[in-house]
VMD Tcl script that builds the backbone (N, CA, C; Angstrom):
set m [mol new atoms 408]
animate dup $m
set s [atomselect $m all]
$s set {name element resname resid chain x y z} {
  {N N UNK 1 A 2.519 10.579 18.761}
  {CA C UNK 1 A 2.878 9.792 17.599}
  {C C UNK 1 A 1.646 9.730 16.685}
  {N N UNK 2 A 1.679 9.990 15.267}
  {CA C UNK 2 A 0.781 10.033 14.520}
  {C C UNK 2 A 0.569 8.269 14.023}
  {N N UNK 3 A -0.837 8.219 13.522}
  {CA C UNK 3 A -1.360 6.954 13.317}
  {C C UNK 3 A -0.280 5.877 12.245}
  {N N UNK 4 A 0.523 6.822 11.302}
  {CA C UNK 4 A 1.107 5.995 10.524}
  {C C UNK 4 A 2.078 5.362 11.513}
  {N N UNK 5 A 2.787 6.134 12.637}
  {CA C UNK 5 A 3.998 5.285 13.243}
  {C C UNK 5 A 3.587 4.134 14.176}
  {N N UNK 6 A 2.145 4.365 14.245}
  {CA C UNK 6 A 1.194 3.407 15.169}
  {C C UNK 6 A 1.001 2.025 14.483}
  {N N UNK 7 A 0.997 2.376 13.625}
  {CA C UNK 7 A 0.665 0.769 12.159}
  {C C UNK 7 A 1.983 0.497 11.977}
  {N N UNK 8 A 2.989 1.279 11.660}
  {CA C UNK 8 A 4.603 0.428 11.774}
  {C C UNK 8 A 4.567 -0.397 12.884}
  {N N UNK 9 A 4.141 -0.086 14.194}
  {CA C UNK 9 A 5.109 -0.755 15.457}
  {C C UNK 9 A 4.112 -2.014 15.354}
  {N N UNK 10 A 2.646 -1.851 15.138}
  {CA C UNK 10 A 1.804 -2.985 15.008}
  {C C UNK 10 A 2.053 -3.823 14.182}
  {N N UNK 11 A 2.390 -3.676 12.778}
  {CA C UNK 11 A 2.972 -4.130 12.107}
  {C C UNK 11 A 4.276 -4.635 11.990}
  {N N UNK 12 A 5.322 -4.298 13.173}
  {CA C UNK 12 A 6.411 -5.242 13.142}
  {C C UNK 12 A 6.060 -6.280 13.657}
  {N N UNK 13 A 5.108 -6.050 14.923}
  {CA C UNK 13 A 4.947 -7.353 15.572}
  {C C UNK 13 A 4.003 -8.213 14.968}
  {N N UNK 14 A 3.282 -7.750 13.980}
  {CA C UNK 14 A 2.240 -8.490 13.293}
  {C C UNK 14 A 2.797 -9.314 12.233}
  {N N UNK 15 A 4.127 -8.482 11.702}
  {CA C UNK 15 A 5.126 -9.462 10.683}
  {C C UNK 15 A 5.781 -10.898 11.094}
  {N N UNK 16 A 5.942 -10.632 12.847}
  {CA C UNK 16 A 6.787 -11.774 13.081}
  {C C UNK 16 A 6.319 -12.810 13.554}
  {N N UNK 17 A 4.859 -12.404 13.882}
  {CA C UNK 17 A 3.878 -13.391 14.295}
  {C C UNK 17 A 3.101 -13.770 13.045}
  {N N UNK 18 A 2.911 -13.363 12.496}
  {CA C UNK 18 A 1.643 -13.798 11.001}
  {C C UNK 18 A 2.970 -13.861 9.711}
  {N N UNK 19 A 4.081 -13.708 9.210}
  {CA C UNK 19 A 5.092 -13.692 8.408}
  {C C UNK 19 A 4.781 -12.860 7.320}
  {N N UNK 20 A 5.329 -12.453 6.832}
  {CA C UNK 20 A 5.507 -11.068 6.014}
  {C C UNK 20 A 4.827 -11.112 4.851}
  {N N UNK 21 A 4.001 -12.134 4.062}
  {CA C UNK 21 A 2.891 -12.302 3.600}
  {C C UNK 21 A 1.690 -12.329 3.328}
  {N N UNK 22 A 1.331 -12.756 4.571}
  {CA C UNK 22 A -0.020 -12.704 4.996}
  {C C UNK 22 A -0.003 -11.212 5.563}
  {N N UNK 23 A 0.772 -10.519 6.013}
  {CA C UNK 23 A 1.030 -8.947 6.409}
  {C C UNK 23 A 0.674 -7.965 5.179}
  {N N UNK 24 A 2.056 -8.229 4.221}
  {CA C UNK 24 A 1.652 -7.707 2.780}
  {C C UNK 24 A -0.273 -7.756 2.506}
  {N N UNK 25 A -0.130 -9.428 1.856}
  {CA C UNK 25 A -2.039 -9.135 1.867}
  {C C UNK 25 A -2.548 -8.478 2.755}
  {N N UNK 26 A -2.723 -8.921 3.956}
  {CA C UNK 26 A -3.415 -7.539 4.960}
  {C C UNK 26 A -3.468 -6.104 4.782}
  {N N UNK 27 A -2.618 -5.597 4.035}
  {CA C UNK 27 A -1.895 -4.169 3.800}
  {C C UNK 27 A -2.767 -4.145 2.930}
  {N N UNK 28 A -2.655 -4.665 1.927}
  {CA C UNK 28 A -3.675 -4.547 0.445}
  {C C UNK 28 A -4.983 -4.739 0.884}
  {N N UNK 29 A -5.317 -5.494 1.506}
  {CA C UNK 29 A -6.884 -5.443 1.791}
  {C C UNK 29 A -7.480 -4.041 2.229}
  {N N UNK 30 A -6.454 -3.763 3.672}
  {CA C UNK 30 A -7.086 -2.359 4.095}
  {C C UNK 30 A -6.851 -1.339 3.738}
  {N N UNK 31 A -5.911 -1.428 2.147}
  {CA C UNK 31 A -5.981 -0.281 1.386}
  {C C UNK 31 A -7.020 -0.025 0.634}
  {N N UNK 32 A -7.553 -1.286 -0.365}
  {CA C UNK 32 A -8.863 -1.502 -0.864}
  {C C UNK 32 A -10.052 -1.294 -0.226}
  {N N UNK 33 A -10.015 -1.852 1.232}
  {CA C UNK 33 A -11.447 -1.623 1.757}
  {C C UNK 33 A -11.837 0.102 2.348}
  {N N UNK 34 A -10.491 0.831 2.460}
  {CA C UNK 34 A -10.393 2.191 2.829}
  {C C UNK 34 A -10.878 2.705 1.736}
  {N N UNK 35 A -10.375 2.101 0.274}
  {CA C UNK 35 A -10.742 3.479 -0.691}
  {C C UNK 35 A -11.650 2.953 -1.084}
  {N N UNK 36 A -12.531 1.837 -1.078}
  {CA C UNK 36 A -13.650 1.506 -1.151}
  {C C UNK 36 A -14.535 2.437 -0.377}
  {N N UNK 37 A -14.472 2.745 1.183}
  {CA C UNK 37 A -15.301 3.368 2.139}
  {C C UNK 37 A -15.047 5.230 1.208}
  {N N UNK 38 A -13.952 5.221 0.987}
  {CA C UNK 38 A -13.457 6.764 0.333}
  {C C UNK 38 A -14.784 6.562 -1.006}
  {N N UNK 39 A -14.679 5.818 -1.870}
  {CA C UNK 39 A -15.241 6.297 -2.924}
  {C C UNK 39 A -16.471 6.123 -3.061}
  {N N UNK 40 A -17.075 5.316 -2.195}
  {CA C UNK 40 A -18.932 5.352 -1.281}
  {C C UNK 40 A -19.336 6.311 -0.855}
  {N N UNK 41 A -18.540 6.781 -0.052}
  {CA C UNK 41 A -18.880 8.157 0.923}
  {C C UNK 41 A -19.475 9.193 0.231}
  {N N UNK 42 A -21.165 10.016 1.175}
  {CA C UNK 42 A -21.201 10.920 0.419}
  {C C UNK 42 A -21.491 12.128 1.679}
  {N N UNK 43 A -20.525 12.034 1.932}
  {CA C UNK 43 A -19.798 13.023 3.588}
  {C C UNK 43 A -18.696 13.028 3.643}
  {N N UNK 44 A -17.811 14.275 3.219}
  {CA C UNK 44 A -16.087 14.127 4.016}
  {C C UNK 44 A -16.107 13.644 5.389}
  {N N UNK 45 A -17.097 13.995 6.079}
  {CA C UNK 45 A -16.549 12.680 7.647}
  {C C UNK 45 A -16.445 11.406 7.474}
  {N N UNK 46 A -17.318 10.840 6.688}
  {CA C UNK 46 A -17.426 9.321 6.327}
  {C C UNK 46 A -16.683 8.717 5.916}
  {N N UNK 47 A -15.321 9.771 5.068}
  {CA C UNK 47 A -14.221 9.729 4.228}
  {C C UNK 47 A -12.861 8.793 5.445}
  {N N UNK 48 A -13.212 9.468 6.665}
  {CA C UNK 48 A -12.128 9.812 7.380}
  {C C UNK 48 A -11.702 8.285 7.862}
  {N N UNK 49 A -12.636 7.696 8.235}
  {CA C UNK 49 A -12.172 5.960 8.699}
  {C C UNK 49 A -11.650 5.277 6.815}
  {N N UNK 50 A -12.002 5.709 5.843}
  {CA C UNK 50 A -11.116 5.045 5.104}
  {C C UNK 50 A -9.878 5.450 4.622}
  {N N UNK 51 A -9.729 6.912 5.110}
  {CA C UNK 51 A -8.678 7.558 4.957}
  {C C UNK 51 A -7.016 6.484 6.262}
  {N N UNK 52 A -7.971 5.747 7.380}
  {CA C UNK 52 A -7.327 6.019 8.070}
  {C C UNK 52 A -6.787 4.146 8.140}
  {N N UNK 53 A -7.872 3.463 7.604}
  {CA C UNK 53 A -7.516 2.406 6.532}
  {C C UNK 53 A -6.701 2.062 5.846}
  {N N UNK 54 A -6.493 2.960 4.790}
  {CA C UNK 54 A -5.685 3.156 4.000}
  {C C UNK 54 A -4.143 3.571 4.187}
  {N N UNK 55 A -4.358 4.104 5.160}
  {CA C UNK 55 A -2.745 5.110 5.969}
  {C C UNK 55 A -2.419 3.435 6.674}
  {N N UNK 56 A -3.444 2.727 7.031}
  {CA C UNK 56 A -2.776 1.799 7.837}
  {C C UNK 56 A -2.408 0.405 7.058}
  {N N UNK 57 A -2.966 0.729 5.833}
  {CA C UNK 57 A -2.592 -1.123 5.166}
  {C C UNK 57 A -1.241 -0.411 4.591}
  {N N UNK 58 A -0.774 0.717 4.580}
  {CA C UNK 58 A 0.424 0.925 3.508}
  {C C UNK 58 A 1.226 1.144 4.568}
  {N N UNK 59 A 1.270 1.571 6.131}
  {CA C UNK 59 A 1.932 1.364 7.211}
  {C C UNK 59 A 2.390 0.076 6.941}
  {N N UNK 60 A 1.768 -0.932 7.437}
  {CA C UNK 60 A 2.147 -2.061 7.657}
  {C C UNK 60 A 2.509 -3.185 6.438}
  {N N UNK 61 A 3.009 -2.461 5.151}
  {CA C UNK 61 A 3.153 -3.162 4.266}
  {C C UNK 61 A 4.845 -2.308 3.974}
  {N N UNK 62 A 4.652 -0.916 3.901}
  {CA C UNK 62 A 6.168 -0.533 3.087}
  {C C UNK 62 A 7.529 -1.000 4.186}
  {N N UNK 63 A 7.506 -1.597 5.578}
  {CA C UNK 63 A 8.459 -2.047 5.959}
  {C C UNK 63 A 8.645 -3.339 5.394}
  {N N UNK 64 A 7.811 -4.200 4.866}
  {CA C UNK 64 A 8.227 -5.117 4.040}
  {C C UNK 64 A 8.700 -5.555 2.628}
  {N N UNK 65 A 8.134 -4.070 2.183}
  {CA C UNK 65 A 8.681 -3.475 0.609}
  {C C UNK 65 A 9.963 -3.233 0.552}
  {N N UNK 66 A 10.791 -2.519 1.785}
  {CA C UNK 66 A 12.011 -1.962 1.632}
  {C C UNK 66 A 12.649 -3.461 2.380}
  {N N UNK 67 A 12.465 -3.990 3.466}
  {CA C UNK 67 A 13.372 -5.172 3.802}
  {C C UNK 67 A 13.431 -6.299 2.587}
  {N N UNK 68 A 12.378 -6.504 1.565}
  {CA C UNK 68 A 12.450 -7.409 0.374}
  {C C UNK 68 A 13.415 -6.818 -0.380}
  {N N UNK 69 A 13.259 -5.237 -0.770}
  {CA C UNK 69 A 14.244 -4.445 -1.511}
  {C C UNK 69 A 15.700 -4.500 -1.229}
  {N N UNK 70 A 16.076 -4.440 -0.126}
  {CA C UNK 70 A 17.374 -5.272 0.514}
  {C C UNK 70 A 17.705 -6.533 -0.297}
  {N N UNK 71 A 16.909 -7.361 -0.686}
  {CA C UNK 71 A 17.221 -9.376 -0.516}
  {C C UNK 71 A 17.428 -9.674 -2.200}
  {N N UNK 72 A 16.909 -8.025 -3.083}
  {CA C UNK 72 A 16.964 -8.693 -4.630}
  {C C UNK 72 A 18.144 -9.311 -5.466}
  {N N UNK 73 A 18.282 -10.407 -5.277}
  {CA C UNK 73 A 19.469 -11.051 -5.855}
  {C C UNK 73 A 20.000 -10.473 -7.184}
  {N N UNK 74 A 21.411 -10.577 -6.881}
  {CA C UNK 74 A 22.421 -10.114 -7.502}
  {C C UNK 74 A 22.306 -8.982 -7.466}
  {N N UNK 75 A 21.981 -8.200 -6.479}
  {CA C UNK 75 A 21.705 -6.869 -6.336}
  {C C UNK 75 A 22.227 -6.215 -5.514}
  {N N UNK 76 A 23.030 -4.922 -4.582}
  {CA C UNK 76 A 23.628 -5.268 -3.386}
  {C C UNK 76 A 22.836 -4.482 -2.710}
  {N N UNK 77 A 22.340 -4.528 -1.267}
  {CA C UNK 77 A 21.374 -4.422 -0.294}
  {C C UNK 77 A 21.146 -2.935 -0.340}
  {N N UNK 78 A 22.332 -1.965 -0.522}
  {CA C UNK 78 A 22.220 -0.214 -0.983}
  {C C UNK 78 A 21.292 -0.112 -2.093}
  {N N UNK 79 A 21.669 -0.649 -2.880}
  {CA C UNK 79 A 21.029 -0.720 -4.239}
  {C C UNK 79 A 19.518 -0.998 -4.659}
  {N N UNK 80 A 19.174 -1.613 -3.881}
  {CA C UNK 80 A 17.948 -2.200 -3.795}
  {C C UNK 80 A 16.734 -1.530 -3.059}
  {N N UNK 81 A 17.186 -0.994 -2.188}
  {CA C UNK 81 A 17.084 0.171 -1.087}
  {C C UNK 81 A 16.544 1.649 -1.616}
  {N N UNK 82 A 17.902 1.879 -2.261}
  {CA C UNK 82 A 17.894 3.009 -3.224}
  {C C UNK 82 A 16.709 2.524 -4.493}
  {N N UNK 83 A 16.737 1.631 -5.082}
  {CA C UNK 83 A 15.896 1.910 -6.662}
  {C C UNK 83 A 14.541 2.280 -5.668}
  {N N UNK 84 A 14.192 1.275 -4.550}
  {CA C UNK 84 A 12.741 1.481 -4.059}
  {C C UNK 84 A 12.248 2.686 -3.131}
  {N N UNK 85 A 13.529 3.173 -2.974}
  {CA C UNK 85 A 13.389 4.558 -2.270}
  {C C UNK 85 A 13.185 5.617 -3.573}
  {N N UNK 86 A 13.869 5.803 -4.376}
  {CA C UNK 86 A 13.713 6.007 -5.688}
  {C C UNK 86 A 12.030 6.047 -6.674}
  {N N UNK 87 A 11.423 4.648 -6.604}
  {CA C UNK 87 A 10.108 4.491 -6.829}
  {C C UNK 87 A 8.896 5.075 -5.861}
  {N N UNK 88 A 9.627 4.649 -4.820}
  {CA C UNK 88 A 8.483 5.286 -3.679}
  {C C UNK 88 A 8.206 6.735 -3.630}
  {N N UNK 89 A 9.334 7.374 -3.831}
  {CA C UNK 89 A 9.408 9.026 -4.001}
  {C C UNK 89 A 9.048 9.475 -5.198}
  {N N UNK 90 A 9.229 8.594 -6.289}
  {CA C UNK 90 A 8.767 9.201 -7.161}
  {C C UNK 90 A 6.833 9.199 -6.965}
  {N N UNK 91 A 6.572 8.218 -6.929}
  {CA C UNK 91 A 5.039 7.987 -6.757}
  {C C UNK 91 A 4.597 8.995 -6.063}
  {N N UNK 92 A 5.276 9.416 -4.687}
  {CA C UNK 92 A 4.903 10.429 -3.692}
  {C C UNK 92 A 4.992 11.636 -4.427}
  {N N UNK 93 A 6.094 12.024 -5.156}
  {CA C UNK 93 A 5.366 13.174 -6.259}
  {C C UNK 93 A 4.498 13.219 -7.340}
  {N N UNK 94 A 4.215 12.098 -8.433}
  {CA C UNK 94 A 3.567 12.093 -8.997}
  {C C UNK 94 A 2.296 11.572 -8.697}
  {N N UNK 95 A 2.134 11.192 -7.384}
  {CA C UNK 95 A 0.671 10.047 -7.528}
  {C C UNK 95 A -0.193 11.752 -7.015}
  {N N UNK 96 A -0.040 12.598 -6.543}
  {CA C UNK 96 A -1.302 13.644 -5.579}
  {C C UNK 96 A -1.826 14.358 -7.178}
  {N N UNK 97 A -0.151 14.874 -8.262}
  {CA C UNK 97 A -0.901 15.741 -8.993}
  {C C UNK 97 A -1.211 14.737 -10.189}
  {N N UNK 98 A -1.118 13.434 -10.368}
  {CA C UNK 98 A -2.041 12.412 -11.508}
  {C C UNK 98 A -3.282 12.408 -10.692}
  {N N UNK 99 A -3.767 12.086 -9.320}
  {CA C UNK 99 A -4.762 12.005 -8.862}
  {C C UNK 99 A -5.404 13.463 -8.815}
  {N N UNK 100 A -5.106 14.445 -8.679}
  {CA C UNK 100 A -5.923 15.695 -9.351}
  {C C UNK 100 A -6.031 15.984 -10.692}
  {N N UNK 101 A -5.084 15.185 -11.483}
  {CA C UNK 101 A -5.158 15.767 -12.784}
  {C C UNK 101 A -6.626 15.068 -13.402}
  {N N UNK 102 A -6.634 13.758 -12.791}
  {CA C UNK 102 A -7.597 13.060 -13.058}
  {C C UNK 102 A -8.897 13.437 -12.336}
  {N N UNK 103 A -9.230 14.004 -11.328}
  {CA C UNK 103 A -9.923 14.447 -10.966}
  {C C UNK 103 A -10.772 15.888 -11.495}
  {N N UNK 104 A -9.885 16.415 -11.730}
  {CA C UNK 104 A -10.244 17.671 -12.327}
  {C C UNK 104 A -11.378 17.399 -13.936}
  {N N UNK 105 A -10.166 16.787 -14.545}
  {CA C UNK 105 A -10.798 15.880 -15.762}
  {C C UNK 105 A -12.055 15.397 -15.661}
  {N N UNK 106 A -12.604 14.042 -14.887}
  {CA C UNK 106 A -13.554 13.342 -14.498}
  {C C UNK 106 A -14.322 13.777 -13.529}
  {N N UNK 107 A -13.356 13.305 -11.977}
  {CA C UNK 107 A -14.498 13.322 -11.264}
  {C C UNK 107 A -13.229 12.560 -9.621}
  {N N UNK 108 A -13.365 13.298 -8.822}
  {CA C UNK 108 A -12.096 12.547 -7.812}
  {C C UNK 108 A -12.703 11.335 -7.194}
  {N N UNK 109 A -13.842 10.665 -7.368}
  {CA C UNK 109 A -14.335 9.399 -6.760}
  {C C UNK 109 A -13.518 8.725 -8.333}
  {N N UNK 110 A -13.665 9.246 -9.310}
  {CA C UNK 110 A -13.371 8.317 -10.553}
  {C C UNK 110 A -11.583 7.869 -10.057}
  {N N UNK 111 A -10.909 8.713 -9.673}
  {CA C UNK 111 A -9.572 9.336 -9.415}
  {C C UNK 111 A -8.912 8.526 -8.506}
  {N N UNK 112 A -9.644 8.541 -7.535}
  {CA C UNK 112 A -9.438 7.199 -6.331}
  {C C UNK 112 A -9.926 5.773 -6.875}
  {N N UNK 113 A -10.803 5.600 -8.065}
  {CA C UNK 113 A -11.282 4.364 -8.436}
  {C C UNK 113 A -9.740 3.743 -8.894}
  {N N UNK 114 A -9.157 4.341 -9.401}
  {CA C UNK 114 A -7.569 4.166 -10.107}
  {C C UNK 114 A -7.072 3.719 -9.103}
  {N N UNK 115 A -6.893 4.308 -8.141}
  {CA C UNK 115 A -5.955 3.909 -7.015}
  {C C UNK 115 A -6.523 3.134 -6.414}
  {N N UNK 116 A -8.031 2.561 -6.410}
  {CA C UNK 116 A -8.365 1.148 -5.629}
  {C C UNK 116 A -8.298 0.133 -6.489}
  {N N UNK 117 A -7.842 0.792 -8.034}
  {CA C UNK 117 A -7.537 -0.603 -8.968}
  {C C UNK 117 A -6.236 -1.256 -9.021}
  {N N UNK 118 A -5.302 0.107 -8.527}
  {CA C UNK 118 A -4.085 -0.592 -8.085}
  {C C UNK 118 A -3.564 -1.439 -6.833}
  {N N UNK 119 A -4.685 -0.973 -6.045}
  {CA C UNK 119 A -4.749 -1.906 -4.500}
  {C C UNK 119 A -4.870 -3.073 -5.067}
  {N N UNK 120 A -6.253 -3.342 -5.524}
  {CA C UNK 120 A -6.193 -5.001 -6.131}
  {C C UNK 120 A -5.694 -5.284 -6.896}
  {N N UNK 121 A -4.607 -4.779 -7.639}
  {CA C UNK 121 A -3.661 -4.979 -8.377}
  {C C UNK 121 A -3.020 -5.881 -7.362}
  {N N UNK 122 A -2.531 -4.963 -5.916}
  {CA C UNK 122 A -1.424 -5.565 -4.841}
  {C C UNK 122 A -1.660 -6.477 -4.154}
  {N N UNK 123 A -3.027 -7.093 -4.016}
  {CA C UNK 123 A -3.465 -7.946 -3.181}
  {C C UNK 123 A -3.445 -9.129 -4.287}
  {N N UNK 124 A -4.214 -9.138 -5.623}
  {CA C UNK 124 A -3.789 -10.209 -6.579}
  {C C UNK 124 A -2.415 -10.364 -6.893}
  {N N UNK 125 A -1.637 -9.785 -6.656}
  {CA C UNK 125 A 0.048 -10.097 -7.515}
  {C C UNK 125 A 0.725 -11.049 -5.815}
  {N N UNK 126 A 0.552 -10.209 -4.557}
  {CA C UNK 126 A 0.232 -10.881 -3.238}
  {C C UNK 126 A -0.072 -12.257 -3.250}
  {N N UNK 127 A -1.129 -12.442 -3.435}
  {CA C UNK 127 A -2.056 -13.914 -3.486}
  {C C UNK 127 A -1.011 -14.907 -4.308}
  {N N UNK 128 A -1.083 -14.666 -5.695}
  {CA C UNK 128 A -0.177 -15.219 -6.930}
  {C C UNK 128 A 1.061 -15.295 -6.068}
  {N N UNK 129 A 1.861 -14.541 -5.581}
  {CA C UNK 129 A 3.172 -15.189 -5.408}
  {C C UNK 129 A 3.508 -15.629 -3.722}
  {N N UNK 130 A 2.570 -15.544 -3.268}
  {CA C UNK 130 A 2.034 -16.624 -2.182}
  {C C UNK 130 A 1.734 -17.739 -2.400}
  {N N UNK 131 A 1.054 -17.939 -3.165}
  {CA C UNK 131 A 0.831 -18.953 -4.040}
  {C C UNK 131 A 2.030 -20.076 -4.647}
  {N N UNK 132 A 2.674 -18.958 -5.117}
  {CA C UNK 132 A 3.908 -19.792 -5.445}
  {C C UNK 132 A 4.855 -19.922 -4.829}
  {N N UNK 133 A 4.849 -19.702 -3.893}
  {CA C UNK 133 A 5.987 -19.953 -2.551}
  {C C UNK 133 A 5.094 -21.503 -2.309}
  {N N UNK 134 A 4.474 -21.437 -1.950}
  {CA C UNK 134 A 3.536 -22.716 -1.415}
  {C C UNK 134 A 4.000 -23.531 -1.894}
  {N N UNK 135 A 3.835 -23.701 -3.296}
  {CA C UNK 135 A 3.808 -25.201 -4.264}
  {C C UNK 135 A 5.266 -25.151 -4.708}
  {N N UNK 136 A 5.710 -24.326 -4.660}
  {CA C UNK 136 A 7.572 -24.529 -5.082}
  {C C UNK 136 A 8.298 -25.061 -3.782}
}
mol reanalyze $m
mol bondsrecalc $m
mol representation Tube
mol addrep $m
């Protein structure tokens, strides 16, 4: 079994014990702190523990992306499923050749800087509506 199916099974049980929040943030952290170690590195070996970081905060976060995608009101559970299966695939084709296109351009540490700006994108939008679960 490869490492990503290793962070699902950890991650179910980590969902039902810690609740699917504090999981999410977790996901975002060790996506950030992976491409953090990625865009420090000045050794492809050095690369490889944030490579493996990173494989694991988005393990243990997209089973909670698609079970939320299920719950979007007024929405019906196929549907919801589908748009985020839909988004996810699309990203999976466009995110390798925007991240070379940008690379090529700049510079691929610049390239991954993008994609660790969208991590903390996920961990602040995370926080915020954690946040507001709390006080509502």
């Amino acid at each position: 079994m490869h490492f990503y199916g290793r962070g699902r099974f950890i991650g179910d049980a980590l969902i039902a014990r810690y609740g699917h929040m504090k999981i999410l943030m977790t996901g975002g952290i060790l996506v950030t702190a992976g491409l953090t170690v990625i865009i420090v590195s000045t050794n492809p070996w050095m690369t490889m523990p944030g490579f493996m970081l990173t494989g694991l905060g988005v393990s243990i976060a997209s089973p909670i992306l698609f079970a939320e995608a299920a719950k979007v009101p007024g929405l019906p559970p196929g549907a919801g499923l589908a748009t985020m299966n839909t988004f996810g695939m699309a990203a999976f084709l466009v995110g390798p050749g925007l991240i070379g296109f940008i690379a090529k351009a700049l510079d691929l540490r610049i390239a991954f800087m993008f994609v660790a700006a969208a991590a903390v994108i996920w961990v602040l939008q995370t926080y915020t509506i954690s946040k507001k679960k709390v006080t509502s």
